[in-house]
N, C-alpha and C positions, 0 to 999 in steps of 0.2 A: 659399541655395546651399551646399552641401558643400564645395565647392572654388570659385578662381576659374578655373583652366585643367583639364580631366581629357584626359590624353592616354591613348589607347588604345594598348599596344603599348610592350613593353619590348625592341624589338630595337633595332637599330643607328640606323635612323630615329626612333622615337620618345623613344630615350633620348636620343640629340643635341637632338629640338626642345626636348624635355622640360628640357634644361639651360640652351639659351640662352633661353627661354622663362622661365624663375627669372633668369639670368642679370642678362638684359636688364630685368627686372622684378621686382626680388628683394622687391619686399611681398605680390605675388601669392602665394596658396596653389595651386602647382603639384602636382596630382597623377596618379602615373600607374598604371593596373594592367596586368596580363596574367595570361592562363589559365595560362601555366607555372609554373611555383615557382621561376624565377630569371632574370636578365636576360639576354636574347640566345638563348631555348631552342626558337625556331622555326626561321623559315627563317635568317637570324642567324649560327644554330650550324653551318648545311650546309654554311656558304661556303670556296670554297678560297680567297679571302683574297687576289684575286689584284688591284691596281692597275696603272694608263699612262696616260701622258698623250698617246698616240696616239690625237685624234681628230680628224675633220675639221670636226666643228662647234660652231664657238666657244663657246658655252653650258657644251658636256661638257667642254670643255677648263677652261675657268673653275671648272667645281662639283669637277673631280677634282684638278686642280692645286694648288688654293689646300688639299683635304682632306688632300693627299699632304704640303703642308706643316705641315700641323697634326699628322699623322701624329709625324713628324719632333719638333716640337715638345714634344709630350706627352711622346716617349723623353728627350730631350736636358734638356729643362726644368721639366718635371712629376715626371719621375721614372718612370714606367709602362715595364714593360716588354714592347714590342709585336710582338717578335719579327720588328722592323719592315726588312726586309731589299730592298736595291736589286738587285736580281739581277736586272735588266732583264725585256722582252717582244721576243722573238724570233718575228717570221713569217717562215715557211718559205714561197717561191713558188715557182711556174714563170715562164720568160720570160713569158710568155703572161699568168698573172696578173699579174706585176710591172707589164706592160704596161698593163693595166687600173687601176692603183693608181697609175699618172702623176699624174692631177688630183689624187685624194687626199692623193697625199707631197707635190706643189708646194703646198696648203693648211699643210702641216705644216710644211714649211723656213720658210715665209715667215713665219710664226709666230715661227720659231727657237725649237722645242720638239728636244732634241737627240737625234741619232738619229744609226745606221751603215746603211752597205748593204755587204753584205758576199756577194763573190761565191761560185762553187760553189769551186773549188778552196779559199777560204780557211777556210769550211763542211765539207770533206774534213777539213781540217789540223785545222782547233780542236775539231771534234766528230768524231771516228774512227771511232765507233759507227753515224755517221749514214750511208744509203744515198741517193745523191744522181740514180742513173741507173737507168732500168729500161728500158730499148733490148731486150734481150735476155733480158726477163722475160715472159713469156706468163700468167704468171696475174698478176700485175702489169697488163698493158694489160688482162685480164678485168675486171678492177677497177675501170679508169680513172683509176689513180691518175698525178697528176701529176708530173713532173721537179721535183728542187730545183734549181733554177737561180742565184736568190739570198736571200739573208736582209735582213730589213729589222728591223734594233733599235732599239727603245726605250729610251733609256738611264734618265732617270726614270719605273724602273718595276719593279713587284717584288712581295713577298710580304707578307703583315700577319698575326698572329693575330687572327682576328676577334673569337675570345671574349672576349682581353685587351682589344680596342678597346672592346667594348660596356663591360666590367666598369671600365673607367676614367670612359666617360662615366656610368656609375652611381654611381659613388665621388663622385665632380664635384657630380653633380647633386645628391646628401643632404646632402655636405657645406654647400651653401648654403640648405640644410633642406627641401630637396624630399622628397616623400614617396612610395611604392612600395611599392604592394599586389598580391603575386602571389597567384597559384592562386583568381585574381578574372576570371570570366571575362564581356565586355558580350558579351549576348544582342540587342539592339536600343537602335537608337538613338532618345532619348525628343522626339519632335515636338510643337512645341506653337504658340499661336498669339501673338503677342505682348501682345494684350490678351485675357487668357484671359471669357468670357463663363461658362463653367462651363454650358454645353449640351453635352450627350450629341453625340458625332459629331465635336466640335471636334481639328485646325481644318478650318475648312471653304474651299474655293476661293474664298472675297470675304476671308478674312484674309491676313492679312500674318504667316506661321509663321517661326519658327526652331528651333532644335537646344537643345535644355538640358542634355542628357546622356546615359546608358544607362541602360538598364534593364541588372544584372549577375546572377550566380549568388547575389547577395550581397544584393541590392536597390537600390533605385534610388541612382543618383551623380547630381546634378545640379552643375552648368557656368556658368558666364560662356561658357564657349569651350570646347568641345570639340575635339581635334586625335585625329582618325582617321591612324594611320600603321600599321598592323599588316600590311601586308606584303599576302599575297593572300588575306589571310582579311577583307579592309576589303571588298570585294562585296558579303562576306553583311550585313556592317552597310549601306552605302549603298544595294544592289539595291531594299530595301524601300520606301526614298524615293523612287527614281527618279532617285537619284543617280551619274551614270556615273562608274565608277573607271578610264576609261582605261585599264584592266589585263586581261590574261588570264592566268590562270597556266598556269604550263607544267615540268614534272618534269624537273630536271637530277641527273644521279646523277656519283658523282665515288669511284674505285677507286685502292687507297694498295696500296704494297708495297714490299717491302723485302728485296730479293734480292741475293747477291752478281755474280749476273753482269750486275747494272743499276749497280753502280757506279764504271761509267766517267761515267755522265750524273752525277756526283756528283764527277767531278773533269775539270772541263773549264776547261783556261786562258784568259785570255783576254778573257774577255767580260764580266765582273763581277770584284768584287774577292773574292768569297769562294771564286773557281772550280770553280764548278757550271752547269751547264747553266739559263739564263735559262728563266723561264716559256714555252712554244715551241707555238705553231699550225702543223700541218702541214697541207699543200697540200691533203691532201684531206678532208673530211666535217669538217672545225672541230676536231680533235681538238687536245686542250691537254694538255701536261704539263708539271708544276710539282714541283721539288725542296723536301722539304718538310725544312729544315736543323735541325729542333729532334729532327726524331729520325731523320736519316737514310732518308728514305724517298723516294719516290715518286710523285703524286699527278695523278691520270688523269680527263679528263672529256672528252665530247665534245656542243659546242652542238646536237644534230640538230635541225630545225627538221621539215620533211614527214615526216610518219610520228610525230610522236609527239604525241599530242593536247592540244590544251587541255583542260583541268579539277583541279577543286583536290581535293586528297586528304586526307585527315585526317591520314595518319600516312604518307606513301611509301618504299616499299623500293627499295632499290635492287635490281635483275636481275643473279645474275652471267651468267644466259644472255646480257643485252646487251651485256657484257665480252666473255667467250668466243666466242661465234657470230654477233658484229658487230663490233664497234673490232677486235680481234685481229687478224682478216685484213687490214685495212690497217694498222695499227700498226708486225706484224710486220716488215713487208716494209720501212717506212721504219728500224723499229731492229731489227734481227733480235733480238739482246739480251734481246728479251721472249720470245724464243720458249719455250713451253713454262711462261710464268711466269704465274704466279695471284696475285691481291689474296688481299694478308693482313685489307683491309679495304674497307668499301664501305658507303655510305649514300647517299640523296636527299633534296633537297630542290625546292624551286620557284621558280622566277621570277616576276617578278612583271610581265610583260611589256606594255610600250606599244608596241604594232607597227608605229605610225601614223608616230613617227620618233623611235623607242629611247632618249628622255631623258622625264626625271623630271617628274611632276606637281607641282606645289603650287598650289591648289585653295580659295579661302572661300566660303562659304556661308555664309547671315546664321547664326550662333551655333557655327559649324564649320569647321575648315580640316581639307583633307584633304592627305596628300603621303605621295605611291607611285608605281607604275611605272619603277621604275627599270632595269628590265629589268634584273637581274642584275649591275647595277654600285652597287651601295648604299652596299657597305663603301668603296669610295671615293670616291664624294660625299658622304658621309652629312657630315660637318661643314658642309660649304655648304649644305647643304639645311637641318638643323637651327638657320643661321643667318638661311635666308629666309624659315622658318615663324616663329621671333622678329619678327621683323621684321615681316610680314605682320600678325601679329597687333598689334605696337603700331601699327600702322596708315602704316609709313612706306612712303615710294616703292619705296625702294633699300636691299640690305639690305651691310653692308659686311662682306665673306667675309676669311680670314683673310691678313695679308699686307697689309690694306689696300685691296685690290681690289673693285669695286662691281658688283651687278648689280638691275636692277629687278625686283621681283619680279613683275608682273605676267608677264613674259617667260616664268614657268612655269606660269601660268596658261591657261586654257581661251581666253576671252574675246578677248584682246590677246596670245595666244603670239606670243612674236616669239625662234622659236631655229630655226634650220639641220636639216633631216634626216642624222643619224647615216650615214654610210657606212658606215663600220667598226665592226661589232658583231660582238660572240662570242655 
């Protein structure tokens, strides 16, 4: 064997198993590659970086909460800095939605996960900027866009740099002598049968196969355990075996700008302690904007779901036609503010998407653990999950997340899933 553990995938997922993985097993020879030439240079790098602990099922609340405090952590105790900012999550509703998110919010209080509800008038006051009535808008009802009626905030909840997150659990992970081979890219994953016969065709359906490693650009890596985490490029590795990734990807694109007449959304009292405008979902088509405080900017995406297809891209651009001759028309109208404003910047990336009920896989197969789908919430599970793949692999029930708190791992398994359907997805 080459190594004892080879994990695929230097982003935010693979780097965390990849550490509690040494961690938890520090005589193991933990190794990990990826095709980039540095950690965190796929989908990783795309992320706006946005964490909450607004969910309504217990699982996502457990994997993000406990990550949000590890977050915390790393800044205050480690020393990293993560550019780790509490600037809340702010949804913008209508009566009408509000109304439909009853069940969900009594799931939340009963929790005592902390939160505001904040009505339209106080939504007037604290955001000036914001347009809260379209009664007397005719292209507005063209539109469909919704009334703001009330807000609902998130208070642990906020911003993270994600490159810095990945780049500490990298620092973490060598310091305890793990090793990290980039611009190594696995081509296929190497199948074999457990008692090898050395006949042509092996193995064959009366053996008993497992997973020993990749075949790479580089030649072959073989495994004790292989850990598939690379995001939505893990298909192309699993498809061959017949291995479901629970995942579809899907191209999320995310537009920055940095204009003087946007920064009233950069000084908003009130709702966080840095006063800016909290991370904020508007009423209509999922649009999200997030204050980006390390350089004064702006930073735009919208979740669309119908209309924009599954499939994985090698390298995705972002459209500013999608900017311009889609988000704009409704944006506008909610901050007029943009009118007439253009990204100074713009890139895509992918999701990594489980549709079935939008929380995270984690996956063994005899000489393989796989763990993905986390539908676009990575960067803030990604410590809980990189402690259930440890865990899973030394073979325990339960894996204990940070904080102290427990979850069994099978719960993200295929087999014995036992977690709640997500209501609230971006």
């Amino acid at each position: 064997m080459d190594c004892d553990t080879l994990v695929i995938g230097a982003g935010v997922l693979g780097l965390s198993s990849a550490y509690y993985l040494k961690k938890m097993d520090p005589a193991k020879r933990v190794v990990v590659i990826d095709r980039f030439g540095g950690p965190g240079q796929g989908n990783s790098a795309k992320s706006e970086g946005g964490y909450r602990t607004l969910f309504t099922s217990e699982v996502n609340y457990l994997l993000a909460d406990s990550t949000i405090d590890w977050f915390s952590h790393v800044e205050e105790d480690l020393g990293y800095d993560l550019k780790f900012h509490n600037i809340g999550y702010l949804w913008l509703l209508s009566d009408e939605q509000y109304t439909g998110w009853k069940d969900a919010l009594q799931i939340i209080e009963r929790r005592g996960t902390e939160m505001r509800t904040l009505g339209k008038e106080d939504l007037e006051r604290i955001i000036p900027d914001l347009v809260t009535d379209f009664r007397d808008d005719d292209e507005a009802e063209l539109l469909g866009l919704e009334q703001v009626d009330v807000g609902i905030l998130g208070v642990k909840c906020g911003s993270i740099d994600a490159d810095a997150l990945v780049r500490s659990y990298e620092q973490e992970f060598t310091k305890l002598g793990g090793e990290i081979t980039y611009n190594t890219k696995a081509e296929k994953l190497i199948l074999k049968p457990v008692e090898e016969l050395d006949i042509p065709g092996e193995p064959f359906v009366w053996q008993e196969s497992h997973v020993v490693g990749a075949e790479t650009n580089k030649g072959e890596m073989r495994a004790e355990t292989t850990v598939v985490a690379c995001g939505v490029w893990s298909e192309m590795l699993l498809d061959p075996l017949g291995f479901d990734s629970f995942m579809r990807p899907k191209k999320r694109q995310l537009f920055a700008f940095k204009e003087p007449r946007l920064e009233g959304l950069l000084n908003v009292k009130g709702l966080n302690k840095y006063g800016v405008l909290p991370l904020t979902i508007l009423p209509k088509a999922l649009i999200l904007l997030k204050p980006e405080l390390s350089e004064g900017s702006i930073w735009l995406g919208c979740a669309d779901d119908l209309g924009r297809p599954f499939g994985l891209e090698e390298d995705p651009q972002a459209e500013e036609d999608y900017y311009t001759n889609n988000i704009y028309h409704a944006l506008v109208k909610y901050f007029p503010c943009f009118e007439d404003v253009r990204p100074m910047n713009m890139w895509a990336g992918q999701y990594a998407v489980n549709s079935f009920d939008g929380i995270p896989v984690v996956v063994p197969s005899p000489g393989m653990i796989y763990v993905g789908g986390a539908s676009g919430s990575g960067i803030m599970k990604a410590d809980a999950l990189g402690r259930i793949v440890a865990a899973l692999n030394l073979g325990e029930e339960e894996a204990e997340l940070y904080g102290g708190r427990r979850l069994k791992v099978a719960d993200l398994g295929i087999h014995n899933r036992n977690v709640e359907r997500e209501s609230l997805i971006i």
